[in-house]
N, C-alpha and C positions, 0 to 999 in steps of 0.2 A: 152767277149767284148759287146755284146747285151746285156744281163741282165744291162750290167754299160750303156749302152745309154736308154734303158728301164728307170732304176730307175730314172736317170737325168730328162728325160723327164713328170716322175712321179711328181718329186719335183720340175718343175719349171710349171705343169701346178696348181699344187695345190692353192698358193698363187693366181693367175688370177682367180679361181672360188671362191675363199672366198673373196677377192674383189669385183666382182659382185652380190654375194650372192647365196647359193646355196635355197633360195624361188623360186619355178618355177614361169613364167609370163614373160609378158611382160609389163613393165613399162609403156613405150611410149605409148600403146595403154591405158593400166590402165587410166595414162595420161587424154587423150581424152576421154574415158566412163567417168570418174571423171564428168571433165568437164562439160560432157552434161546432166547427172544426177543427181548427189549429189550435186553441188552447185547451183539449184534451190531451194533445204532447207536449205542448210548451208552454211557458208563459210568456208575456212581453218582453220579458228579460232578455232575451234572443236579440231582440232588435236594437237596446238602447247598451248592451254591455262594450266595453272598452274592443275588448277583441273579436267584432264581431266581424263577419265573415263576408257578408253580402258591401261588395264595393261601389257600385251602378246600376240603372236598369233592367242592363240586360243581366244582367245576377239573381237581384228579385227576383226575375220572373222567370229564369232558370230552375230557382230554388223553390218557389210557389209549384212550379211543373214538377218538381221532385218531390215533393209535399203531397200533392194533388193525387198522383197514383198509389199513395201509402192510405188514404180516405178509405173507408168502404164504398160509400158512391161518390166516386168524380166529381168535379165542380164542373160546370158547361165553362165555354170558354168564355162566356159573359160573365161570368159565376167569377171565375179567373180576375179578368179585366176588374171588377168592381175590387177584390180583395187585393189588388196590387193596386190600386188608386188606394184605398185607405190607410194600404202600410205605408205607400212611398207619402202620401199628406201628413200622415200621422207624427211616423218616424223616420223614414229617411232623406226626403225632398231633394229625388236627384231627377235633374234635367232632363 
């Protein structure tokens, strides 16, 4: 009888994490670092135009690490993790 409430609770939390996405971060704050940093160069345009450049994750976060030493103060690397959870939620939603 445990094992059968076990596995239910297996299979119904599954769906609710790959709904949110299993990218660690936080969004909300991503959000706000966005905000205060990145569209002093850019605007979201970057992200949604036809020929945009960033292809996968590993690109993002390439490209945020390229971003990131152009700042005056660095983002920590939590700092990091939240702003690439918010672009890839936002606007690119890759795997």
């Amino acid at each position: 009888m445990h094992k059968t409430l076990g596995l239910v609770l297996i299979l119904t939390t599954v769906p609710a994490a790959a709904e949110t996405g299993l990218l660690p971060g936080d969004a909300a704050h991503g959000k706000k670092l966005h905000a205060a940093n990145c569209l002093a160069c850019h605007d979201a345009g970057v992200y949604t135009r036809k020929d945009r450049r960033i292809e996968s994750l590993a690109e993002l976060k390439e490209q945020l690490g390229v971003c990131n030493h152009q700042l005056p103060k660095s983002l920590s690397q939590d700092e990091v993790r939240d702003v690439v959870k918010y672009l890839n939620d936002t606007y690119y939603r890759f795997k």
